[in-house]
N, C-alpha and C positions, 0 to 999 in steps of 0.2 A: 456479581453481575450475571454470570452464567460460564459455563467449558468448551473451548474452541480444543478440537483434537485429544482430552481429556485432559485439558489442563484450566484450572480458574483464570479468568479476564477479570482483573478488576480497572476502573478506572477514578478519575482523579484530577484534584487543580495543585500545583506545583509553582513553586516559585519563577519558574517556566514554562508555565501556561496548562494546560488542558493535557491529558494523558492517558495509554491505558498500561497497566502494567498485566502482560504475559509470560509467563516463563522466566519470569526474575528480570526480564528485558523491559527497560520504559521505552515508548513510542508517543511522540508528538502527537495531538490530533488536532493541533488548533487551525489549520490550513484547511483542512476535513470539515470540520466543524462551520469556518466560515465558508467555502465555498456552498454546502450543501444547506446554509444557515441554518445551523441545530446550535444549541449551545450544551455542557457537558452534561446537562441532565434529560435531553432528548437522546444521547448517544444509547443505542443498542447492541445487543451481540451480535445481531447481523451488521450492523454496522463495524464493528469492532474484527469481523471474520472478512470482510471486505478488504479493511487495511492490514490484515496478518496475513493474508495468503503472499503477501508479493515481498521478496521478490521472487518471482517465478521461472524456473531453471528451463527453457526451451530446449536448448541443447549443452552443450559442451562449451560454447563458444557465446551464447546469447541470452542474455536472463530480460527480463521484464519488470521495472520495478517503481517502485511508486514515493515520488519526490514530490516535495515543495510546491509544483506547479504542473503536477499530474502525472499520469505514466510515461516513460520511456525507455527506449530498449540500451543496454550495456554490451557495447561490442569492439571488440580493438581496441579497450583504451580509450573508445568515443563514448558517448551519451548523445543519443537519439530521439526524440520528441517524437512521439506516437499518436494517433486518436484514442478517446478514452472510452471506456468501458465499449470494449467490445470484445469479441474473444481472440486472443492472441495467441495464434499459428506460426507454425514455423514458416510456412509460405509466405505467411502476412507480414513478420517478421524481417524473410530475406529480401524481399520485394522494398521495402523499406531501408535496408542498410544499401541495397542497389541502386535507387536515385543519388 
């Protein structure tokens, strides 16, 4: 399919659905797939480099990470509901664990 960070993406239909395998790691993308409705033979590597970058380390404290029903932020043991695709700051981030 193509190299995210020099490694092969391939993808694939499983006995559980729709998937890409990176790095010897399977990832789900049937959630992907239907919200954005593609099905597994519309899926791309920019697609595919979409759902590998997350989850994404903010700080020490804060990751950003991409579940079942969109992004959300990981903080104390909580899980936070975020807006989606936009770019996530640490600002943007603590402003949100503060409400």
């Amino acid at each position: 399919m193509g190299k995210f960070k020099g490694e092969e993406v391939h993808k694939g239909e499983g006995k559980y659905g729709p998937y890409i395998l990176y790095n010897k790691k399977f990832t789900s993308v049937d959630r992907y797939l239907k919200a954005n409705k593609k099905t597994i033979e519309d899926l791309t590597i920019e697609d595919c480099v979409k759902i590998l970058k997350y989850p994404l380390k903010i700080n020490k404290e804060i990751q950003v990470c991409l579940g079942p029903y969109g992004t959300y932020i990981k903080y104390g043991g909580k899980n936070i509901k975020i807006k989606q695709n936009i770019e996530y700051t640490e600002e943007y981030c603590l402003s949100v664990i503060r409400k």
